[in-house]
N, C-alpha and C positions, 0 to 999 in steps of 0.2 A: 773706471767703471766698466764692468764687464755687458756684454751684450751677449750673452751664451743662448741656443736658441731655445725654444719654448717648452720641446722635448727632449731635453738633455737633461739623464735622471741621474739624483744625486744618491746620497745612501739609506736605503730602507730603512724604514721605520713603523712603528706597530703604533703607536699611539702618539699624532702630531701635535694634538690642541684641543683640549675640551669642548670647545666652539664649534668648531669644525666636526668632528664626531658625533656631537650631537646632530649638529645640521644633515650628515647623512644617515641616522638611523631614524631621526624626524620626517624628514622628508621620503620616508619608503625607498629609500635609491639602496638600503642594506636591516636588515633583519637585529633585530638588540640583541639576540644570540648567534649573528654569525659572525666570520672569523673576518678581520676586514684586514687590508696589508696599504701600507701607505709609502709611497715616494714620491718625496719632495723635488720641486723639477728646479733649474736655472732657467727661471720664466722671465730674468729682466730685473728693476730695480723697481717696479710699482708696486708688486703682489707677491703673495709668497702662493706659490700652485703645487694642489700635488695630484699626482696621478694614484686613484683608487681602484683596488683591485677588492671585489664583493661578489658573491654567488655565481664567479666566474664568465663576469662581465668587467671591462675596465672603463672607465669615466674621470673627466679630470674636474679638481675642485679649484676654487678661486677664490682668494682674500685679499684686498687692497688695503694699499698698509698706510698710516698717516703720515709716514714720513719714507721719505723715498734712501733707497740707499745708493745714493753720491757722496763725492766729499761736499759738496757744497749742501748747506743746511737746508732742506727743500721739503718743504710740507701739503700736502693736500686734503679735501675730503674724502673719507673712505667712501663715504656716500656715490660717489663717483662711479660704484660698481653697478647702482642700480640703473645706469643711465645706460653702460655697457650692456646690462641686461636686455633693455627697453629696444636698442640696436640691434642686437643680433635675433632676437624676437622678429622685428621689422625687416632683416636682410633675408631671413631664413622664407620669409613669405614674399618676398617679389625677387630675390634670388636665390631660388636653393639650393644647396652646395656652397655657396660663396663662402661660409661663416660655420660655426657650431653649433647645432643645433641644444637651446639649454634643455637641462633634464627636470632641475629644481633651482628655487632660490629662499632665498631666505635674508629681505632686504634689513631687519633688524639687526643681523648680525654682518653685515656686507660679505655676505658668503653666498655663491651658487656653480652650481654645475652643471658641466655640459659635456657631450660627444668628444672620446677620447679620439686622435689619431695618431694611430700607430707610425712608429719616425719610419721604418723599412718601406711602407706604401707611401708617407706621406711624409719629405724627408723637407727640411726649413731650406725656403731658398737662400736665406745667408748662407748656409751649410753649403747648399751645392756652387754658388759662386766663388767662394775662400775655397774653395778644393780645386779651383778652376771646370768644373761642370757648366759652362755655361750655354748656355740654350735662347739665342735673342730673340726664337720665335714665343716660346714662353713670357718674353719680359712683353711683348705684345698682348698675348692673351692678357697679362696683367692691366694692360693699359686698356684691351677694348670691357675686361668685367667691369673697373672701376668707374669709366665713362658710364657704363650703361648704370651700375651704381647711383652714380650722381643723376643721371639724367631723369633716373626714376623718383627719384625725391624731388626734387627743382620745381617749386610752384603748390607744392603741397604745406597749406595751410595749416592743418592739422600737425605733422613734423615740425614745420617752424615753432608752433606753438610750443610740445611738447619736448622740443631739446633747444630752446632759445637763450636758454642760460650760460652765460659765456665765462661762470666765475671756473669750472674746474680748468675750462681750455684756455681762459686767462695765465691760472697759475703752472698748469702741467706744460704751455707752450708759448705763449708770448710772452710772460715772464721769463721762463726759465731759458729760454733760446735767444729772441730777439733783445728782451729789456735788459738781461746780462750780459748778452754780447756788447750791448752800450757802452754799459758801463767799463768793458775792458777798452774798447774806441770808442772812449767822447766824441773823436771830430767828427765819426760816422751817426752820433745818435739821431739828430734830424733824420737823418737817410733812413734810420732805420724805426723810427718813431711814425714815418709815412706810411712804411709798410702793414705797420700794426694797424693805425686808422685803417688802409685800404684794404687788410684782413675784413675788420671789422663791418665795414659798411657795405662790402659785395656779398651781406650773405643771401645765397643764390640756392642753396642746396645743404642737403645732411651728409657731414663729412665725419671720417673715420676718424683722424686725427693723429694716427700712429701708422700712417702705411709704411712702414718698413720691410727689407725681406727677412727680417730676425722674426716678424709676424703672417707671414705669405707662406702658406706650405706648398709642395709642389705635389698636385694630387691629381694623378689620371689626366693631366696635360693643363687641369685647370688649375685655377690661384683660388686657394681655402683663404681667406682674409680672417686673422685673431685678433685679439688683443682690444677693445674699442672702445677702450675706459674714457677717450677724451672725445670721444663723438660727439659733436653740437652741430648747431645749423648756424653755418657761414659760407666763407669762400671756399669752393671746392677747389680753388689753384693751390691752397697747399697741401692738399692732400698729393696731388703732382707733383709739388715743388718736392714736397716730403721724401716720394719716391724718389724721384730722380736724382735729389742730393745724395745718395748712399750710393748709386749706379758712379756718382764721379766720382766721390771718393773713395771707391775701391778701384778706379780706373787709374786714379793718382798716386794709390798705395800701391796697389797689385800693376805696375807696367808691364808684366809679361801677357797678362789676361787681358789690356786696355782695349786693346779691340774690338773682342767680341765685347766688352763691357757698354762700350763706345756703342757698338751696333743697336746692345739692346737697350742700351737710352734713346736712340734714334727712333727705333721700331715701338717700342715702347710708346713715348710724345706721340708719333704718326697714328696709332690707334687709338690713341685717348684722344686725341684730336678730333678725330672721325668721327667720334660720338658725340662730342658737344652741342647740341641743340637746344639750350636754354639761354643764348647770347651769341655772338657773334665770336668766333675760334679764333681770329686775328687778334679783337682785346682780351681774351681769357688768354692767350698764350704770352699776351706780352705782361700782365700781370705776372702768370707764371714764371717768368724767363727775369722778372724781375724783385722776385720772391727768392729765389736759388739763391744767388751767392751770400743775402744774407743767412739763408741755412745752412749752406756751407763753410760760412767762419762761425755759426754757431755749434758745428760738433767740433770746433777747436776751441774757442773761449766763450760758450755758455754754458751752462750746470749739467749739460752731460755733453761730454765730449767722448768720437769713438775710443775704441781702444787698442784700434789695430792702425794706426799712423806712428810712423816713428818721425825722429825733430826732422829730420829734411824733408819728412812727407805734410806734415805740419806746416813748414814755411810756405813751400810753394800754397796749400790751401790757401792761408793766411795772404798772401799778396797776390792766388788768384781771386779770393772773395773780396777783399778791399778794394782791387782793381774795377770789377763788376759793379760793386755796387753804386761806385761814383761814377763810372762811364758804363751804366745800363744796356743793354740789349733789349730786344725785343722779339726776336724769334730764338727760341730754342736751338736751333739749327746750329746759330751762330756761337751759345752760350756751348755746344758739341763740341765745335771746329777747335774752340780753347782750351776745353778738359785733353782733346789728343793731341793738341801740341804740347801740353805738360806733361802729361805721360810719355809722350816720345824723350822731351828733354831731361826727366828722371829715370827713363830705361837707359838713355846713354850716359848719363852717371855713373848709374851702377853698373 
């Protein structure tokens, strides 16, 4: 399964989907006589996006699709878009910048749109990490918007209500990460059947659901946050956990960059940390710190696994997340100290 980033344009195309065409000549975002130009992005395996070009404005579109493209048969609601919708609506008004600002929707057809950004200003932090661009004061700033993020939701009754529904982040992520990673280790499922309860029952705040840097652009020093199709109201440690699992294993994969990868998982935690003000940071981080490893053998044996591990960068994941999840950590700190010892020991391999 590919993770290509969200602005990575494929090949033009003049007319994508009747659906979609309609949506934007309905919606006033383009005129029923003007000339409109369509590309299709590598937006991920949820949606098919494309970037519109109309009366010399550009804007990107969004479809959520019922079935995701993995190998493993994995199905969702499209409906799922309006929820994403209802998010970035809500982010754009107590954080603006954070997210895209939408243009139009159009929940009948699970189509809308929102604020194009251009990849040259606003380039995907996956992009700049896998180039080795890496910048640990930035994975900071990612850590102190998200905290403030959460913090701004946390106790708000009205949000609980309106995204308490846990069937899409059932199926888009405790299924398909945690309940499948079970199933390839049995003897871990208890272990990891806890985790999902303790998902469930800390919910403290409105979480994004897909923090990734395949979703985080890198714009004017700040983190644009995309993608928010699985947004509910839960624990905000995996939204943490989320991030930080991609910071190690590209530390595991990439040992020439571990370093600074290392650093900016550090810096990172220490910012988000700062912020937490809806509970005590000592138990949100040991939650966190013990959410990790089972995300990290689940982008090796749950229904999307990355795609930039090769087999020996695989094993080590694999017996460092089994290792974690049965002798647990608690601080962050310490769950660091082990990703750069395995980075060290797979740069002297190679």
């Amino acid at each position: 399964m590919s993770e290509a980033p969200v602005c990575q344009a494929l090949t033009p195309s003049l007319d994508p989907d009747p659906d979609i065409l309609g949506f934007i000549r309905e919606s006033g975002l383009a005129s029923f006589g003007a000339a409109i130009r369509f590309t299709p992005l590598a937006g991920g395996v949820s949606s098919d996006i494309w970037k519109v070009e109309a009366h010399g404005r550009c804007f990107a579109v969004k479809r959520a699709l019922p079935i995701l493209r993995v190998a493993a048969q994995w199905r969702a609601d499209p409906g799922r878009n309006r929820r994403e919708v209802e998010y970035l609506k809500w982010l754009h008004e107590v954080e603006p910048g954070a997210g895209p600002e939408i243009l139009a929707e159009d929940s009948a057809r699970c189509i809308f749109a929102m604020r194009w950004f251009a990849p040259d200003a606003y380039p995907v932090w996956k992009t700049e990490l896998l180039a080795g661009r890496i910048d640990p004061a930035f994975a900071g700033r990612v850590g102190e918007r998200l905290a403030r993020m959460h913090a701004r939701s946390s106790g708000d009754p009205v949000l609980a209500e309106r995204f308490g529904d846990l069937t899409d982040f059932r199926a888009l992520r405790l299924e398909a990460y945690l309940a499948a990673t079970a199933r390839k280790h049995p003897d871990l499922a208890a272990e990891l059947a806890r985790l999902v309860d303790s998902i469930v029952e800390h919910r403290l705040a409105l979480v994004h659901g897909d923090v990734s840097p395949k979703n985080i652009l890198v714009g004017a020093g700040a983190p644009v946050f995309l993608d928010a199709e699985c947004a509910t109201w839960c624990d905000p440690a995996f939204d943490l956990a989320f991030c930080l699992n991609h910071l190690a294993l590209k530390s595991i994969c990439y040992a020439a960059y571990a370093p600074a990868l290392v650093d900016s998982f550090e810096l990172l935690t220490r910012h988000y940390l700062a912020g937490v003000d809806w509970e005590k940071p000592a138990q949100f981080e040991s939650r966190t710190a013990r959410l990790l490893p089972a995300l990290l053998l689940a982008r090796v044996d749950g229904h999307s696994p990355v795609e930039y591990l090769d087999d020996s960068a695989k094993e080590i994941v694999r017996a460092l997340g089994r290792t974690l999840i049965t002798h647990p950590c608690d601080r962050l700190s310490d769950f660091a100290v082990e990703v750069r010892h395995q980075a060290k020991r797979r740069h002297h391999e190679q």
